[in-house]
Every structure is written in C-alpha cells, then in structure tokens.
SEFIZA-3560 file (N, C-alpha, C; in Angstrom, 3 decimals):
REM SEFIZA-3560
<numar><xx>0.842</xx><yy>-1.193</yy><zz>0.000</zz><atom>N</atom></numar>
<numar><xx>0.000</xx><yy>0.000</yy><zz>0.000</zz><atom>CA</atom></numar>
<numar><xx>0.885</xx><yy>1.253</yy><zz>0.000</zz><atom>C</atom></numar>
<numar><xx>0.850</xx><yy>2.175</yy><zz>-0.895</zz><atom>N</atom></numar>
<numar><xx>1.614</xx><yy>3.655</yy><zz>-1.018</zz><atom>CA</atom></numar>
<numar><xx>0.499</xx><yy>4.284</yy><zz>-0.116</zz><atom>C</atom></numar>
<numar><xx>1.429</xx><yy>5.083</yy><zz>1.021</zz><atom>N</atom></numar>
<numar><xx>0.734</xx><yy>6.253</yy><zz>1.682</zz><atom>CA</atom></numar>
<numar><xx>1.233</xx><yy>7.690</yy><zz>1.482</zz><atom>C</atom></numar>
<numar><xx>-0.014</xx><yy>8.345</yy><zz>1.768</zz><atom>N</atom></numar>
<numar><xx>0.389</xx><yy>9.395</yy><zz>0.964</zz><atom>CA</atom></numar>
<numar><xx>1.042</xx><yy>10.328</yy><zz>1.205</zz><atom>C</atom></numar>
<numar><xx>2.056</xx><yy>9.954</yy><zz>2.169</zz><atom>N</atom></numar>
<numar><xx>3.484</xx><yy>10.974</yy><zz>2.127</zz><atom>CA</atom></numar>
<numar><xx>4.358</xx><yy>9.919</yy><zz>1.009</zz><atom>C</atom></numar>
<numar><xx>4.543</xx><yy>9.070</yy><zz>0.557</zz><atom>N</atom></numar>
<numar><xx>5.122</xx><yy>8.400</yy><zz>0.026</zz><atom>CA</atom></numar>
<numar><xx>4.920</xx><yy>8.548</yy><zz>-1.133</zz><atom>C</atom></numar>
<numar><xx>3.314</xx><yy>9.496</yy><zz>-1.747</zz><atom>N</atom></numar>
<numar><xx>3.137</xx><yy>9.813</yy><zz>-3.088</zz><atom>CA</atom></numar>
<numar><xx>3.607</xx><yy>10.606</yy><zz>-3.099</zz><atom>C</atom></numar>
<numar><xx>3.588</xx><yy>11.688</yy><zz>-2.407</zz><atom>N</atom></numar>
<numar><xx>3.851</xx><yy>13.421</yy><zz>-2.596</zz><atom>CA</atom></numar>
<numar><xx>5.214</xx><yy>13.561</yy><zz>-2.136</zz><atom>C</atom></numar>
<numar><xx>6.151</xx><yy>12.826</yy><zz>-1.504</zz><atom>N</atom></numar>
<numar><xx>7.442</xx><yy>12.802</yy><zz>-1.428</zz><atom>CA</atom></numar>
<numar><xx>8.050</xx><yy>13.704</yy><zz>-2.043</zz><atom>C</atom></numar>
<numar><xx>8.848</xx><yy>13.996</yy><zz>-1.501</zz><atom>N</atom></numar>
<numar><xx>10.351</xx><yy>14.793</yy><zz>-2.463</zz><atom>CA</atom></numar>
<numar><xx>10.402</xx><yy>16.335</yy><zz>-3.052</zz><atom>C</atom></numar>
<numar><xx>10.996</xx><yy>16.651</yy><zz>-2.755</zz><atom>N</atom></numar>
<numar><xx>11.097</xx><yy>18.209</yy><zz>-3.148</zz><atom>CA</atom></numar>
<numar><xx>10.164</xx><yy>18.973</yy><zz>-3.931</zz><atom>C</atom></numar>
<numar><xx>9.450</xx><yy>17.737</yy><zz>-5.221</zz><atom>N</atom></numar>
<numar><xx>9.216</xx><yy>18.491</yy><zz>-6.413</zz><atom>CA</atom></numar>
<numar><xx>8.057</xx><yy>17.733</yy><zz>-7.238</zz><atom>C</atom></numar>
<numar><xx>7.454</xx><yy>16.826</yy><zz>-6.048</zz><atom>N</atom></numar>
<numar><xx>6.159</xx><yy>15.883</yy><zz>-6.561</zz><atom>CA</atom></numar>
<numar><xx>5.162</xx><yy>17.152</yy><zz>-6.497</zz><atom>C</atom></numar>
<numar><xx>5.088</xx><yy>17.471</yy><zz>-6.031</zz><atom>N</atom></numar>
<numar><xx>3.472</xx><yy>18.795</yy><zz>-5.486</zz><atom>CA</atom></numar>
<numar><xx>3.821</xx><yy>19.900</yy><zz>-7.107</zz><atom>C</atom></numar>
<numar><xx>4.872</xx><yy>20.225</yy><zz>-6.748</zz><atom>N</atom></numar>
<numar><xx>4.943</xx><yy>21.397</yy><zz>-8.146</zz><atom>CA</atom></numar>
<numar><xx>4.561</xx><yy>20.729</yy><zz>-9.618</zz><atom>C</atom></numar>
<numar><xx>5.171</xx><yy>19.807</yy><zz>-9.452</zz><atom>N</atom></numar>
<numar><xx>4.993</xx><yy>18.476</yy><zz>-10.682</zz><atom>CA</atom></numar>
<numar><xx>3.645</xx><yy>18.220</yy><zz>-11.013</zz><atom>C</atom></numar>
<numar><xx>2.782</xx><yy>17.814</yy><zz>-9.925</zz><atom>N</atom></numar>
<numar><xx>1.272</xx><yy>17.138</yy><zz>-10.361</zz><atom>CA</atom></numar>
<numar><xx>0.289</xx><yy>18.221</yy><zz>-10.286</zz><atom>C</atom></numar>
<numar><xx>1.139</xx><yy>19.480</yy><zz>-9.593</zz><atom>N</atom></numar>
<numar><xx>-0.033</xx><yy>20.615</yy><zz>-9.424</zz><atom>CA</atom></numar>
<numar><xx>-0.183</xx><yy>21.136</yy><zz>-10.904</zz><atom>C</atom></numar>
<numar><xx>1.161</xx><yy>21.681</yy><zz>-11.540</zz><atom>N</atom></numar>
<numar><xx>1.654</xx><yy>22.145</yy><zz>-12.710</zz><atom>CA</atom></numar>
<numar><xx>0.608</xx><yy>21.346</yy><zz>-14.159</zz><atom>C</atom></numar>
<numar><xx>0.896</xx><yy>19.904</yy><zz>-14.070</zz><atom>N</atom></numar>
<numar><xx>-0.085</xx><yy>19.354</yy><zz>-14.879</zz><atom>CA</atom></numar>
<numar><xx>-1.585</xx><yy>18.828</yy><zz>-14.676</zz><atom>C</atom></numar>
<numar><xx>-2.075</xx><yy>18.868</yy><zz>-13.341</zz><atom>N</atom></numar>
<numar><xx>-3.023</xx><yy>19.428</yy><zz>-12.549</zz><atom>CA</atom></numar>
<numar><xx>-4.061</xx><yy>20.077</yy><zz>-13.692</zz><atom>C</atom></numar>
<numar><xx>-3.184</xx><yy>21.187</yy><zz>-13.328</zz><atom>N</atom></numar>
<numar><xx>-3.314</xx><yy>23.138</yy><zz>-14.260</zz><atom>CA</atom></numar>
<numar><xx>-3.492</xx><yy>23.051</yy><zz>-15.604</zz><atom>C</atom></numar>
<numar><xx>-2.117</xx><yy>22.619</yy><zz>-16.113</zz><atom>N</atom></numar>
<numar><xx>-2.352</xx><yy>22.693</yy><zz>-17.221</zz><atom>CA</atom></numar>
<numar><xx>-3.494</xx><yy>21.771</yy><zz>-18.246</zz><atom>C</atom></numar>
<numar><xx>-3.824</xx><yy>20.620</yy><zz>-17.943</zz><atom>N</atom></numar>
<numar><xx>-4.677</xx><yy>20.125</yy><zz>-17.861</zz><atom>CA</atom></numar>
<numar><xx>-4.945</xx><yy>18.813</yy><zz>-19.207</zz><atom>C</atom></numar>
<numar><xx>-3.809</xx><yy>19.321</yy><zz>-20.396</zz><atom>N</atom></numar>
<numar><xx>-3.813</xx><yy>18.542</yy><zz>-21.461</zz><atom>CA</atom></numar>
<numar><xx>-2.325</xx><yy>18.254</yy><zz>-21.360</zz><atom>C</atom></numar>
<numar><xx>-1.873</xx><yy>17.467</yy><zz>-22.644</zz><atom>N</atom></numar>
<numar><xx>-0.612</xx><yy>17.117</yy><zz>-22.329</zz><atom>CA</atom></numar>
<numar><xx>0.539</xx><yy>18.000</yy><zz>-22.782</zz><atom>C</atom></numar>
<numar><xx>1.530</xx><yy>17.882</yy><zz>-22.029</zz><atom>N</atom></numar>
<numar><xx>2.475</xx><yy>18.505</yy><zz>-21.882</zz><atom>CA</atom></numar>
<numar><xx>4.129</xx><yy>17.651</yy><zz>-22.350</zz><atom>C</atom></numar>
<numar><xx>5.038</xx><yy>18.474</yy><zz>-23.406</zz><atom>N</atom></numar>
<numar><xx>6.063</xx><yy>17.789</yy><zz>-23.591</zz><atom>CA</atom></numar>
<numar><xx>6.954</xx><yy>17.969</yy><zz>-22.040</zz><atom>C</atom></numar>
<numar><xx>8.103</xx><yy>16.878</yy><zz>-22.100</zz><atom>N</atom></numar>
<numar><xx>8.929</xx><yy>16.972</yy><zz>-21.122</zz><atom>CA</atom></numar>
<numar><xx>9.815</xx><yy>18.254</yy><zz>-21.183</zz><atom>C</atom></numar>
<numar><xx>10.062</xx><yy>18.904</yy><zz>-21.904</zz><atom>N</atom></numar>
<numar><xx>10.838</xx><yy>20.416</yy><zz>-21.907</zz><atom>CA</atom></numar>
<numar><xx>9.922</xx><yy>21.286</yy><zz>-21.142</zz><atom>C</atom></numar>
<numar><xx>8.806</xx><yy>21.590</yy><zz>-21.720</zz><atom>N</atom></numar>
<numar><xx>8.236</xx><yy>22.452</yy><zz>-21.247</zz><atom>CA</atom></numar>
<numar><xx>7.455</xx><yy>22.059</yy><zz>-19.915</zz><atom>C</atom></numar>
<numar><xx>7.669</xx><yy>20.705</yy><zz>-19.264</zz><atom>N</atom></numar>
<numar><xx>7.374</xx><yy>20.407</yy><zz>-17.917</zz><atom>CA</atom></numar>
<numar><xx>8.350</xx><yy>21.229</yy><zz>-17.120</zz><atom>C</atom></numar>
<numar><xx>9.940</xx><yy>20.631</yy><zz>-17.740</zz><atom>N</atom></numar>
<numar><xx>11.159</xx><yy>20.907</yy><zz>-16.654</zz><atom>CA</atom></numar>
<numar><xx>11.078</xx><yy>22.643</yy><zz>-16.649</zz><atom>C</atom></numar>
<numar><xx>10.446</xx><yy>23.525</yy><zz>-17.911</zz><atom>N</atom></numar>
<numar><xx>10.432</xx><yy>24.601</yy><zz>-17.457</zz><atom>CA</atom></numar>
<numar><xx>9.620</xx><yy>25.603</yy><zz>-16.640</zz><atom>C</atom></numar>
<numar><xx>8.698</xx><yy>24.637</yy><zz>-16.417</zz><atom>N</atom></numar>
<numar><xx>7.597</xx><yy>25.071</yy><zz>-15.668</zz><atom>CA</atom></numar>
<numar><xx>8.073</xx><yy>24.484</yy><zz>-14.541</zz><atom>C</atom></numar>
<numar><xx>8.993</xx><yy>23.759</yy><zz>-14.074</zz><atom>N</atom></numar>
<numar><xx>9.626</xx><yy>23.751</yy><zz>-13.164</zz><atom>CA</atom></numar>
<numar><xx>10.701</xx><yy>23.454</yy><zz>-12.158</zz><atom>C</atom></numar>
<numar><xx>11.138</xx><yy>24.597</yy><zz>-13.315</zz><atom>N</atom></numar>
<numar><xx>12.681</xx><yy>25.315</yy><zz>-13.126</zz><atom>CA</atom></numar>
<numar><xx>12.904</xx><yy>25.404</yy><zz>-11.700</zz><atom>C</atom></numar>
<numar><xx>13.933</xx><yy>25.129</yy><zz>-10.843</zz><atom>N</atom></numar>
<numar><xx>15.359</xx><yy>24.905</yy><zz>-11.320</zz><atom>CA</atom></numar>
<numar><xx>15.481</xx><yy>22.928</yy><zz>-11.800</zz><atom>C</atom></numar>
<numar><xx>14.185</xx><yy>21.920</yy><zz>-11.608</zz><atom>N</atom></numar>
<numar><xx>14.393</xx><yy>20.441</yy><zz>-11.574</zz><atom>CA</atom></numar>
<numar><xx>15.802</xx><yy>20.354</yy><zz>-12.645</zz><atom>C</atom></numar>
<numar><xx>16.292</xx><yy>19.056</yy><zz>-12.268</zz><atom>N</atom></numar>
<numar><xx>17.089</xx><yy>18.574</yy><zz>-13.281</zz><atom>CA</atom></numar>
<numar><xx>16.062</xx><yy>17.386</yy><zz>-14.072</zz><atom>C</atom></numar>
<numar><xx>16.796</xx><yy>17.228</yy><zz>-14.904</zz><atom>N</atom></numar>
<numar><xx>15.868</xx><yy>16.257</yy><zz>-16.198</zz><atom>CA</atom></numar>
<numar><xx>16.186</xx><yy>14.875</yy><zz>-15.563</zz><atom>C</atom></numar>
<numar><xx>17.141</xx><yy>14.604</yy><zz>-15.007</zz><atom>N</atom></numar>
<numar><xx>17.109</xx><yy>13.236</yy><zz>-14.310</zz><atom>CA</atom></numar>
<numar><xx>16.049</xx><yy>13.334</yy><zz>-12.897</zz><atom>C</atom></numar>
<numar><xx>15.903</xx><yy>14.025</yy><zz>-12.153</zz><atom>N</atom></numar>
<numar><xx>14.954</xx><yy>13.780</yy><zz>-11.069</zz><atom>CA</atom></numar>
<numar><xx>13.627</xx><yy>14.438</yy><zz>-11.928</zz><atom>C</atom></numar>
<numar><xx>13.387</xx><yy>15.018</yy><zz>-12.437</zz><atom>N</atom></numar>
<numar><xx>12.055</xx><yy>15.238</yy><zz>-13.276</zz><atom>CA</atom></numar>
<numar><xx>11.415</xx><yy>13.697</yy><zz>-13.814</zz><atom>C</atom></numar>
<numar><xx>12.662</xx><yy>13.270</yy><zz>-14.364</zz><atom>N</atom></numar>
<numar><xx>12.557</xx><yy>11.714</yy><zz>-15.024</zz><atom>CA</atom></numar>
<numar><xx>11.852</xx><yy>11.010</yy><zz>-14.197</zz><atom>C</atom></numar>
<numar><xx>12.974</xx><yy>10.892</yy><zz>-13.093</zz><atom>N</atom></numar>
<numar><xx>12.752</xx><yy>9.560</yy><zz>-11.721</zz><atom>CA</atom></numar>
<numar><xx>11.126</xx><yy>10.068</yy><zz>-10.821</zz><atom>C</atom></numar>
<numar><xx>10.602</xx><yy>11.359</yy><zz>-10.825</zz><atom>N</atom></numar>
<numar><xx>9.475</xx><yy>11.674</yy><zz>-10.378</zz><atom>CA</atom></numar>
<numar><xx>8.053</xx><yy>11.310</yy><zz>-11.261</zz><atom>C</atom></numar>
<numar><xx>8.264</xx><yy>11.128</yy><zz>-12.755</zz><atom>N</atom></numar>
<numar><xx>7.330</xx><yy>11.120</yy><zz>-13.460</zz><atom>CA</atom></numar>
<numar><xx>7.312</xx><yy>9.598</yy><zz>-14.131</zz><atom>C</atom></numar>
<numar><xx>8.699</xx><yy>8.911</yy><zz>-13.638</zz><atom>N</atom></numar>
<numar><xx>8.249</xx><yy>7.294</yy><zz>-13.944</zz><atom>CA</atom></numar>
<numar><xx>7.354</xx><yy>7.012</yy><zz>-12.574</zz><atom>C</atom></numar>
<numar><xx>7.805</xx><yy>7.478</yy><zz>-11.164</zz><atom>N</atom></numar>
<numar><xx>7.343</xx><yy>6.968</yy><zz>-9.736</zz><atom>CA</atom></numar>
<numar><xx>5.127</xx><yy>7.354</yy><zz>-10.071</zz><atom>C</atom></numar>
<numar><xx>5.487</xx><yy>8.749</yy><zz>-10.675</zz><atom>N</atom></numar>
<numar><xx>3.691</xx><yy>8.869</yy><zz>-10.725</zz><atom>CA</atom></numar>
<numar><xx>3.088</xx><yy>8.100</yy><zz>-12.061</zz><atom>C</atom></numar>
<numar><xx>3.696</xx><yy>7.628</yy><zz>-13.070</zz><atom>N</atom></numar>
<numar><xx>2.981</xx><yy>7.309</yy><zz>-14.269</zz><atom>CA</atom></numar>
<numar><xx>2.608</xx><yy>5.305</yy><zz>-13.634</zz><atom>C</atom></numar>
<numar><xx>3.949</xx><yy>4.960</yy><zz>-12.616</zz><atom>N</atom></numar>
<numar><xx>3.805</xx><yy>3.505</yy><zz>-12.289</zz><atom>CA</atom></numar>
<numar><xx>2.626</xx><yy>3.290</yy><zz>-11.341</zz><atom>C</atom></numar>
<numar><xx>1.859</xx><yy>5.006</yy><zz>-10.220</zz><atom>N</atom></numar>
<numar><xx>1.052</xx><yy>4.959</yy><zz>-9.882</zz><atom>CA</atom></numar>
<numar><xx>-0.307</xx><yy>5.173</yy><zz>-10.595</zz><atom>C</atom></numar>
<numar><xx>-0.034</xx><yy>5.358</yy><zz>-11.872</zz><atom>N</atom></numar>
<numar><xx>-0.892</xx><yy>5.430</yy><zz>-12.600</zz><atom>CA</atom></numar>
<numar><xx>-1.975</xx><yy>7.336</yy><zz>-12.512</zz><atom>C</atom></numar>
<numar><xx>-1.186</xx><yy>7.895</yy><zz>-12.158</zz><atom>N</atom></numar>
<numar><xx>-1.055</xx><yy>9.375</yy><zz>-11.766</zz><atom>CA</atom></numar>
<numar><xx>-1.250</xx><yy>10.384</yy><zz>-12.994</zz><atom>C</atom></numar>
<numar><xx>-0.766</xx><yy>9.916</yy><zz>-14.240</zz><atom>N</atom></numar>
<numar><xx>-0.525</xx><yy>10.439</yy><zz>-15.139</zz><atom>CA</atom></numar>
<numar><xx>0.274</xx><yy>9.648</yy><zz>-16.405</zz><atom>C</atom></numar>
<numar><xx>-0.029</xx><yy>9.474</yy><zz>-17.721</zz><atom>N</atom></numar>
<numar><xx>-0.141</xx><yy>8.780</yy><zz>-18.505</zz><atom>CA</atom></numar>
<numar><xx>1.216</xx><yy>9.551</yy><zz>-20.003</zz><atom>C</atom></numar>
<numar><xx>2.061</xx><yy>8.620</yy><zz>-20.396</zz><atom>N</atom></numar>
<numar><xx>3.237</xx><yy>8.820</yy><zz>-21.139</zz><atom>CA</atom></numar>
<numar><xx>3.086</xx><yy>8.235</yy><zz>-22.452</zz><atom>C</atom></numar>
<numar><xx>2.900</xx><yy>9.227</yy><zz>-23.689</zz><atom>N</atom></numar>
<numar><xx>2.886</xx><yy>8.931</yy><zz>-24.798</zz><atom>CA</atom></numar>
<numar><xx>4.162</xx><yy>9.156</yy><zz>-25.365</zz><atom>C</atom></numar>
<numar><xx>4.951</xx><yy>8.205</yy><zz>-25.874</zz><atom>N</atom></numar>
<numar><xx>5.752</xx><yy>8.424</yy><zz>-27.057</zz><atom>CA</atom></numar>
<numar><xx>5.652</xx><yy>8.435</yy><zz>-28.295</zz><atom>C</atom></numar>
<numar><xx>6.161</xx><yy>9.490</yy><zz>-29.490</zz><atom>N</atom></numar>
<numar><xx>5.829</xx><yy>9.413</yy><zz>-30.314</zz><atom>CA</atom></numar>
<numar><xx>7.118</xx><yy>9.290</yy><zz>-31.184</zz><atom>C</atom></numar>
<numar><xx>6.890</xx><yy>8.744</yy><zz>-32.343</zz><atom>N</atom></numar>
<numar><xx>7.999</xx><yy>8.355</yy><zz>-33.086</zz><atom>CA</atom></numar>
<numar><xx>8.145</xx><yy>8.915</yy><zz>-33.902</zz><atom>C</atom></numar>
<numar><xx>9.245</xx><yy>9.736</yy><zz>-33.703</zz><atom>N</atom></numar>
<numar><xx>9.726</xx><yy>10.921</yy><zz>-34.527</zz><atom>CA</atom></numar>
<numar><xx>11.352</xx><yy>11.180</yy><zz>-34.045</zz><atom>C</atom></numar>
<numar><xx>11.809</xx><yy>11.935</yy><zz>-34.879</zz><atom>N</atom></numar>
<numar><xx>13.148</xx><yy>12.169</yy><zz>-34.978</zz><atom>CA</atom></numar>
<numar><xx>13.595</xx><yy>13.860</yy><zz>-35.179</zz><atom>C</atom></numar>
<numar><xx>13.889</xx><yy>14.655</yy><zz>-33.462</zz><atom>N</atom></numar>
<numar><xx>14.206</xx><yy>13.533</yy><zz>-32.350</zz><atom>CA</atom></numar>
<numar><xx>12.098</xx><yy>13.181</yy><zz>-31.444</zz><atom>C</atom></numar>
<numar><xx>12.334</xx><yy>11.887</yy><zz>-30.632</zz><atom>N</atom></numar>
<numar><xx>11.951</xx><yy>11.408</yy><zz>-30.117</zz><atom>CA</atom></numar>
<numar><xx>11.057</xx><yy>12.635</yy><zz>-29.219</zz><atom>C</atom></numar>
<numar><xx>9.568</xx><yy>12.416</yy><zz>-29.636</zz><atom>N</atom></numar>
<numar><xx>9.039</xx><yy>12.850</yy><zz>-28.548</zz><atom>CA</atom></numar>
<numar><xx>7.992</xx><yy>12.330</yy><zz>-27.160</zz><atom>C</atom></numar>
<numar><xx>7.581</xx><yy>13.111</yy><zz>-25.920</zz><atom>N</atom></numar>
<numar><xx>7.453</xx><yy>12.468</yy><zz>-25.416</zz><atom>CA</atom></numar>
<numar><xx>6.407</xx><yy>13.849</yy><zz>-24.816</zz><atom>C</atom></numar>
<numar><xx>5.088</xx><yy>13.170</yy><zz>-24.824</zz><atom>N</atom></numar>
<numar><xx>4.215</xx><yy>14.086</yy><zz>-23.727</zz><atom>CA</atom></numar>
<numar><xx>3.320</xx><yy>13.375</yy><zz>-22.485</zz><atom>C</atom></numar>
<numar><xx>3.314</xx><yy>13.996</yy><zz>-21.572</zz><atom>N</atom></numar>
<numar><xx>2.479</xx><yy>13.379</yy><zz>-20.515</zz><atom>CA</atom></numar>
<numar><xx>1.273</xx><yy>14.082</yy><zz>-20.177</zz><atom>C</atom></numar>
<numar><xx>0.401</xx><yy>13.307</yy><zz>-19.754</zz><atom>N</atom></numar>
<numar><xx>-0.372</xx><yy>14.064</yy><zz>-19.074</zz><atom>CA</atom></numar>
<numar><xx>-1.017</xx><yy>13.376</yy><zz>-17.609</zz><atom>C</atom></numar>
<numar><xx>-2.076</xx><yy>14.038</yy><zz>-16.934</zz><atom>N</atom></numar>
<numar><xx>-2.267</xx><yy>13.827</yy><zz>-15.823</zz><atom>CA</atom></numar>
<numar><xx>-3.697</xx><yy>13.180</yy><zz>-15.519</zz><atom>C</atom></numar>
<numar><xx>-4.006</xx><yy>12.206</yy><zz>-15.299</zz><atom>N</atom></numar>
<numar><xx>-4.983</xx><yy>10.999</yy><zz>-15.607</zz><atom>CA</atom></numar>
<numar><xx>-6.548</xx><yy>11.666</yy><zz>-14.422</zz><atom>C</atom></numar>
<numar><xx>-7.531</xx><yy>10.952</yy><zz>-14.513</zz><atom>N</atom></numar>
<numar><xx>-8.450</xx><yy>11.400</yy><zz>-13.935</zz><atom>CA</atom></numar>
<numar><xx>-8.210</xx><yy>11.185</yy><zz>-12.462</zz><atom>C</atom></numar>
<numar><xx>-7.291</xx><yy>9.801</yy><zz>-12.149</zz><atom>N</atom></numar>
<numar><xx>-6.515</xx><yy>9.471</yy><zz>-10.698</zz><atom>CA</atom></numar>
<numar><xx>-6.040</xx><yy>10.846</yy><zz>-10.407</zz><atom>C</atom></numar>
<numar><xx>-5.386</xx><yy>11.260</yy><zz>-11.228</zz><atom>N</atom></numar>
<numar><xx>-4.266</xx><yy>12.253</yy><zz>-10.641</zz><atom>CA</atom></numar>
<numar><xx>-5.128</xx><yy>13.924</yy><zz>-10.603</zz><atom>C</atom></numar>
<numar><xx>-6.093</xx><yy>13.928</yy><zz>-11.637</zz><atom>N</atom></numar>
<numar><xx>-6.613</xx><yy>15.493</yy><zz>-11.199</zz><atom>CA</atom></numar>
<numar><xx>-7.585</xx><yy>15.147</yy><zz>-9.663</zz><atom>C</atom></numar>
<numar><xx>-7.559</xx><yy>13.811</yy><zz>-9.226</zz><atom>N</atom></numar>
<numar><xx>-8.674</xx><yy>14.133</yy><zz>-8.098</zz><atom>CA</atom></numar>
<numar><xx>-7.936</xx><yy>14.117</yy><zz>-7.072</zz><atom>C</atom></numar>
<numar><xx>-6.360</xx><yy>14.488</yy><zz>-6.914</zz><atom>N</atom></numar>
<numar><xx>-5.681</xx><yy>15.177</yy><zz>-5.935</zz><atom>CA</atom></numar>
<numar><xx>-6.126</xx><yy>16.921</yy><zz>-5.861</zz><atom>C</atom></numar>
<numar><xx>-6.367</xx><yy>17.409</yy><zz>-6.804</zz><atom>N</atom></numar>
<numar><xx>-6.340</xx><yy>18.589</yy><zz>-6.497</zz><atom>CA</atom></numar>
<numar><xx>-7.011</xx><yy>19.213</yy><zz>-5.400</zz><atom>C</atom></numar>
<numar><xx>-8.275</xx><yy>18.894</yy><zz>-5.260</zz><atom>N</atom></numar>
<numar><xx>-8.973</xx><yy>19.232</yy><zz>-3.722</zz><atom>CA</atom></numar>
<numar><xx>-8.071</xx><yy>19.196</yy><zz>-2.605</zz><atom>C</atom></numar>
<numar><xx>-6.780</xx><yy>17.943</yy><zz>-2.313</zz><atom>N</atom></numar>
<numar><xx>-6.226</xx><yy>17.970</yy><zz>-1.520</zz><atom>CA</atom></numar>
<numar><xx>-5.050</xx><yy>18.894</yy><zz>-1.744</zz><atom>C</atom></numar>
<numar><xx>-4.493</xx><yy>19.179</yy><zz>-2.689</zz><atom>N</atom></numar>
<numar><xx>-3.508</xx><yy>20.197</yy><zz>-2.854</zz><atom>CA</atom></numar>
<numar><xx>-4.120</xx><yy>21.440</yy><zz>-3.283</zz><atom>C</atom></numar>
<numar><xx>-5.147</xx><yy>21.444</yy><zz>-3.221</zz><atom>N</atom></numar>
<numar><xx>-5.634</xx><yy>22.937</yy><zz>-3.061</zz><atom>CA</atom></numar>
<numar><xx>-5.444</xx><yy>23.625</yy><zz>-1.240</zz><atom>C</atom></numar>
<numar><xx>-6.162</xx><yy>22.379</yy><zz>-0.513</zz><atom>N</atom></numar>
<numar><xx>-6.428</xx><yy>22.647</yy><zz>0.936</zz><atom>CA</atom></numar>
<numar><xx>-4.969</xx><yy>22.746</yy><zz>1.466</zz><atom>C</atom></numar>
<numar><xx>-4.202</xx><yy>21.915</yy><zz>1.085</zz><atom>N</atom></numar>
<numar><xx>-2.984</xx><yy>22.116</yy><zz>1.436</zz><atom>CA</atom></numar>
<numar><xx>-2.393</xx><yy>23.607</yy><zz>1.490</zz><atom>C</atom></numar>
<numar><xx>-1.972</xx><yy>24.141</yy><zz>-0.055</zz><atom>N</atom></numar>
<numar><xx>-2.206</xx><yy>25.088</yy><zz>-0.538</zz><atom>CA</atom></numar>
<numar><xx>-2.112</xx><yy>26.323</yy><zz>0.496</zz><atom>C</atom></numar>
<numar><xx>-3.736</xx><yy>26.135</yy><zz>0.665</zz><atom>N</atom></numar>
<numar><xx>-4.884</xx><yy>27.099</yy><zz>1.326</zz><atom>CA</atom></numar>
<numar><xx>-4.214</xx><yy>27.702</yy><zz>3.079</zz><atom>C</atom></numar>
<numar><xx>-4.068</xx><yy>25.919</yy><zz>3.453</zz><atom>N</atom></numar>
<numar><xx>-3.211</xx><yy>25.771</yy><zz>4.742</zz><atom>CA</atom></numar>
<numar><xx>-2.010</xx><yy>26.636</yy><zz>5.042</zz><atom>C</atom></numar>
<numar><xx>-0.746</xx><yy>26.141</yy><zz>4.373</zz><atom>N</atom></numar>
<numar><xx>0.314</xx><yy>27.052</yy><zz>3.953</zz><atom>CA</atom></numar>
<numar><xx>0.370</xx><yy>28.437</yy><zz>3.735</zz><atom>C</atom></numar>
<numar><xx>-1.056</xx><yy>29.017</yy><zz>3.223</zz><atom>N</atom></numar>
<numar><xx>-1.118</xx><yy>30.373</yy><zz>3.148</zz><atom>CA</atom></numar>
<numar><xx>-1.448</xx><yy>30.824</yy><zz>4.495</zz><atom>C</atom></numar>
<numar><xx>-2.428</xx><yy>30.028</yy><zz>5.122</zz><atom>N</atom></numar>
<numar><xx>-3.086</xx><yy>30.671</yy><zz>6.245</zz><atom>CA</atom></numar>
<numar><xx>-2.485</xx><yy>30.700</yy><zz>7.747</zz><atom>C</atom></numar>
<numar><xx>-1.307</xx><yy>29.932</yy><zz>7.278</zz><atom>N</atom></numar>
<numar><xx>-0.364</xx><yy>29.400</yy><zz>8.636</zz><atom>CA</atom></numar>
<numar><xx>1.050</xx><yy>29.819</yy><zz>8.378</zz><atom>C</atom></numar>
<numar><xx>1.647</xx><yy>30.878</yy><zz>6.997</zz><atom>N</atom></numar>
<numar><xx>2.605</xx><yy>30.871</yy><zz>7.182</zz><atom>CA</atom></numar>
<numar><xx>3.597</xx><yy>31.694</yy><zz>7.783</zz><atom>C</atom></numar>
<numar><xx>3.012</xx><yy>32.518</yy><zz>8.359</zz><atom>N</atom></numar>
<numar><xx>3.625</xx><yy>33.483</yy><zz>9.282</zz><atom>CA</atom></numar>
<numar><xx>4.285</xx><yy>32.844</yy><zz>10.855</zz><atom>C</atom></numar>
<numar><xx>3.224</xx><yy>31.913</yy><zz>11.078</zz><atom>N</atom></numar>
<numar><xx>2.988</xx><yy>30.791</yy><zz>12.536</zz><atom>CA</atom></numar>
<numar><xx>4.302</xx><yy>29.887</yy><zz>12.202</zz><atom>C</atom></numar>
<numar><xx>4.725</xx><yy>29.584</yy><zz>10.744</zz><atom>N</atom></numar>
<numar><xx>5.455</xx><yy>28.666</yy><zz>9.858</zz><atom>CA</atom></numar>
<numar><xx>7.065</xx><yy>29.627</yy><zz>10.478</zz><atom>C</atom></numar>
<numar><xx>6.985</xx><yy>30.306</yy><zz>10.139</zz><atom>N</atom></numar>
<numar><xx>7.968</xx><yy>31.467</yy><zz>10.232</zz><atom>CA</atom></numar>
<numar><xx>8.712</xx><yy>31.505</yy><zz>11.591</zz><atom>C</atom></numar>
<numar><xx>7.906</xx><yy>32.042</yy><zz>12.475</zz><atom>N</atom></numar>
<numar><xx>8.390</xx><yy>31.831</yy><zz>14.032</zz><atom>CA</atom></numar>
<numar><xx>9.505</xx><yy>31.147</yy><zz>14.616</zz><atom>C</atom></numar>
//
C-alpha cells in the first residue's frame, strides 16, 4: 500500500502534479522541466516514472526524430487537487505561525 506521504514525497512531486493538474492537457517533457525550473531532467525523469507507475498520469511516445514524449495527468491524478488545493490554502493561512 503507497501512503500518501510516500506519493507526494520529495522536493518536487506537489509542483509536478499541481503544474499538470493546471495545465490540464498534455504537456512535452521540456516544457514540464520549465515550468519547473530549477528540476534537473534526471529527477524530473525519476518523479514522473514513480507517478505514471502509480498510474497518476499517462506517457505517450511518439515516433519521430528527435523522439518525442508528452504526458499528461490521468483522472486518478486530477482528483488530488482538492487535496492540494487545501494544502495550498493551509500554507497560506499558517505561514507566518510557519515562520516563528
């Protein structure tokens, strides 16, 4: 059983699933890593095999030269948003208390 600190793990899962969340159709891998800049393309990688194996969001390759590759974010994965909204919401409303 994955719990769900174990989904949202790591520096850059929340910016990651919020980002395609948002955006809402699919997205190439360039313009993921620049939406969120500073990731490197190897932990961008290792974050978006960990959510596509949860079935989080879905990886088309297309065969072309060079090689492309877009993802997007599955109906599993937009029904996080309620919870990363509240989250979100939390963080705003507590971050001064955060501060201290």
């Amino acid at each position: 059983m994955v719990s769900f600190v174990n989904l949202i793990s790591g520096k850059w899962a929340i910016p990651i699933l919020y980002r395609l969340i948002i955006i809402g159709e699919p997205v190439r891998f360039s313009d993921l890593q620049r939406a969120v800049h500073p990731i490197t393309q190897k932990e961008l990688t290792r974050q978006l095999r960990q959510f596509e194996s949860r079935r989080l969001l879905t990886r088309q390759v297309f065969a072309e030269v060079p090689p492309r590759v877009e993802y997007q974010i599955t109906e599993l994965g937009k029904s996080l948003r309620p919870t990363l909204d509240s989250l979100a919401d939390w963080m705003r409303e507590n971050s001064e208390k955060l501060r201290e």
